[in-house]
N, C-alpha and C positions, 0 to 999 in steps of 0.2 A: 799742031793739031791735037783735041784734045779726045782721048779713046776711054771713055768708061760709059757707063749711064748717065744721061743726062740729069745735070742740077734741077733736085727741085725749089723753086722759088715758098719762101712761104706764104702762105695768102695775108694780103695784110685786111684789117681790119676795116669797116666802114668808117666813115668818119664820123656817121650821126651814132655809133655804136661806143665811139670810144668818147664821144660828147656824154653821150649819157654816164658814161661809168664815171668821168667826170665831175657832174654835175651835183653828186653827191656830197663834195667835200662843201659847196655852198650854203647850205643849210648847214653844215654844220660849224663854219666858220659864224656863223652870224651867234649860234649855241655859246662859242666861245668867249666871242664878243659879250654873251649873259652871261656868262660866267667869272669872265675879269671884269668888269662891272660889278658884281656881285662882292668879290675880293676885295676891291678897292675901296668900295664902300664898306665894309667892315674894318679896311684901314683907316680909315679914316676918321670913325665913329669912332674908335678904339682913343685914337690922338681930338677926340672932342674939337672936330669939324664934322659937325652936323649938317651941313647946309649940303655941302659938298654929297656928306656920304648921302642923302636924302636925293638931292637931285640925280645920283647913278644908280641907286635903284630903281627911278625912274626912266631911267634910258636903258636898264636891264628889260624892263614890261616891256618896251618901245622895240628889241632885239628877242624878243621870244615870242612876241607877234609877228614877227616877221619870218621866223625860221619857219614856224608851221605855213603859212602862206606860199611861202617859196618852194618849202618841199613837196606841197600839191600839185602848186603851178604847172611844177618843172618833172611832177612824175617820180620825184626820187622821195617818197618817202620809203622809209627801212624800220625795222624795230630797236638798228642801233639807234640810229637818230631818237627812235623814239624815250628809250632808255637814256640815252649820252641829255635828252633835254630836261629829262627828273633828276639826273642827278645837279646839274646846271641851277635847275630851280632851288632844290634844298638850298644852297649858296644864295642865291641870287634871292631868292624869296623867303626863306625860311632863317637863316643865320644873320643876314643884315639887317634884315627891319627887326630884329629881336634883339641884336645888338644894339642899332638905334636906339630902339624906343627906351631900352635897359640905360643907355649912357643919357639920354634925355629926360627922362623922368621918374624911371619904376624903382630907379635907385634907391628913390628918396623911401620908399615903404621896408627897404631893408632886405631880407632872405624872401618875404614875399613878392617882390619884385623879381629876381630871375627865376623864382620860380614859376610867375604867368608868363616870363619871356620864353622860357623851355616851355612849355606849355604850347606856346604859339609854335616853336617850333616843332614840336611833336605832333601836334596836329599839321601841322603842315603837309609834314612828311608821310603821315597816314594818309592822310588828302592825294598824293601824291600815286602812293599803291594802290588805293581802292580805283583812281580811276587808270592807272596802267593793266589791272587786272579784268576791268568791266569797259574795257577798251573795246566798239564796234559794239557793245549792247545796250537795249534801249535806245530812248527817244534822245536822237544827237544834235537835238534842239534844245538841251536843257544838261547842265550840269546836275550833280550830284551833288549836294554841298556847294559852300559857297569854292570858289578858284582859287589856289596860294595865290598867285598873281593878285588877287583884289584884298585878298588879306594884307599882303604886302603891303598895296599901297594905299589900306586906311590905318596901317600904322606910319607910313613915310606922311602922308597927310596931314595927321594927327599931330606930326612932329615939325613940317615945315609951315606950317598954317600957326604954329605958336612959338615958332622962329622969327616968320615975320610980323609980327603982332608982338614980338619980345616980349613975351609971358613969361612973367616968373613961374618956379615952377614948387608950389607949397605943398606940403603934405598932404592938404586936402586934393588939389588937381594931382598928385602923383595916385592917389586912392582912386581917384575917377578913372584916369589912363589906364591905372591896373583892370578896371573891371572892363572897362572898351577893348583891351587885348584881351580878358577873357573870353566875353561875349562874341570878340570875331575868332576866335577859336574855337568856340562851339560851334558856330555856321559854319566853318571847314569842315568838318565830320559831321556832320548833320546830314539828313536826306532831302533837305529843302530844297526844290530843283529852281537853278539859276537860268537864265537867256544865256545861252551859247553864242549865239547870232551866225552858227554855220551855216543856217538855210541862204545865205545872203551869199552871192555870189559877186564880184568885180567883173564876172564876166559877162553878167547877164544883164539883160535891157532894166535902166532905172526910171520909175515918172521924172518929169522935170520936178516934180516939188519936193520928193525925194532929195534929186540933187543940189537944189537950192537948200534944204536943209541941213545936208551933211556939210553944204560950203560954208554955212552961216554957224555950224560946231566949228570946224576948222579955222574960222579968221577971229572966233572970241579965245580960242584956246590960241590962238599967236598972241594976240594984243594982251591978253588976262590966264598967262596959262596958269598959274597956280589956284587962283579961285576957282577958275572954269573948271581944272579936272579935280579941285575936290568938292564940287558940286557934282559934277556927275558920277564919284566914285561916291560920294555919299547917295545917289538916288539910286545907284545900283544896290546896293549894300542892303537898303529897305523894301528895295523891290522884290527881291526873292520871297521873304515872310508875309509882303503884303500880297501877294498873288500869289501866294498859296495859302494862306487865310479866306481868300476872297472867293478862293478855287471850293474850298470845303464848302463854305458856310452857302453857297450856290447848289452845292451838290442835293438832289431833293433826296427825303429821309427814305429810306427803305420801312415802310409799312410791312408787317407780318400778316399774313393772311388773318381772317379769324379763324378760331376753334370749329369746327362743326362735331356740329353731337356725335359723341357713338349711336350707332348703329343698336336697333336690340336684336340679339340674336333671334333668329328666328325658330318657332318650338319646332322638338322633335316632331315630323312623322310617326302615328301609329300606324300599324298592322294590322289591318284586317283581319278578325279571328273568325273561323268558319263556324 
């Protein structure tokens, strides 16, 4: 017989309590998943397999869209996540396709060439802090500058689109490629606001022609994905300038009032003298 005070049991936990704390590490597994992607492809770029390191940074984009979705879904976003996914990107988006583009073609211009590939990734990575820091302000329908993500993948584009077309690659096209990673270097750090497409929910009611749309994106990008998505990463890319071009030049001019005369002052009052 047992003589003290009775055992106290510890309470165990709920179980949807200990799902949740859980549920954390899955967004960040998928992080990883862009991030060895990102590695791999910079291996690989490095040993001139291009094709290779091109299409993993392609499946990097395809794994950092999917993390943020997930951690919504599921209720578990955090600011590690949100930190642990910039620094993922720098790799995944920043150091690969710069790598790429450098062993595919910017070589040929000499010190000018890593010098627009640093370039690219410096903006990247500014790209990166401005929006970790302006994170939850303003209109969350529109990016800041153009995405590293789309940066990314109009230099991977750039690069598989003249892989398979087997384009030599002459001084003169390594001069073009240089200024095309310049110029999407400036839309990084730019304040040209991009389509987010947050307001768009998976969970909400879609028209039917909506979804016959999205299906009729999804089965050309199976049967043609390499044209298809650099068709649409190129209509994204000119979408930003062109609709905010079209956004200004709508805006009506602010007119200044006219002038109105001064006034003349009005003459003194005399005094009555007795």
């Amino acid at each position: 017989m047992r003589v003290g005070p009775p055992r106290r049991r510890t309470p165990r936990r709920p179980a949807r309590e200990s799902l949740r704390r859980g549920i954390y590490v899955l967004p960040s597994l998928f992080t990883v998943g862009n991030m060895l992607c990102g590695f791999a492809a910079v291996l690989y770029a490095i040993h001139d397999q291009l094709e290779r390191a091109g299409w993993l940074i392609v499946l990097a984009g395809l794994l950092d869209g999917l993390d943020g979705r997930i951690a919504r879904l599921t209720h578990s976003t955090s600011e590690f996540g949100k930190e642990y996914d910039s620094l993922a990107d720098v790799v995944s988006f920043g150091v690969a396709p710069a790598i790429l583009a450098y062993q595919w073609g910017l070589r040929g211009v000499g010190r000018w060439g890593w010098a627009v590939a640093f370039m690219f990734l410096v903006a990247g990575s500014v790209r990166l802090a401005r929006f970790n820091v302006k994170a939850g302000v303003g209109d969350r329908r529109f990016f800041t500058g153009l995405p590293i993500p789309g940066g990314a993948g109009a230099l991977t584009m750039m690069v598989l689109v003249a892989l398979n077309f087997e384009l030599a690659v002459p001084r003169a096209l390594a001069v073009v490629a240089s200024v095309f990673v310049f110029l999407v270097s400036i839309l990084m750090v730019s304040t040209i606001p991009y389509r987010s497409f947050k307001e768009y929910s998976l969970r909400q009611r879609w028209p039917a022609t909506a979804f016959f749309v999205i299906a009729l994106i999804v089965a050309v990008i199976a049967f043609t994905p390499l044209p298809a998505m650099a068709l649409l990463l190129s209509v994204y890319l000119v979408a930003g300038p062109a609709e905010y071009l079209v956004r200004h030049l709508r805006r009506p001019a602010v007119v200044p009032p006219p002038l109105q005369p001064a006034a003349k002052p009005a003459p003194p009052a005399h005094a009555d003298h007795p």
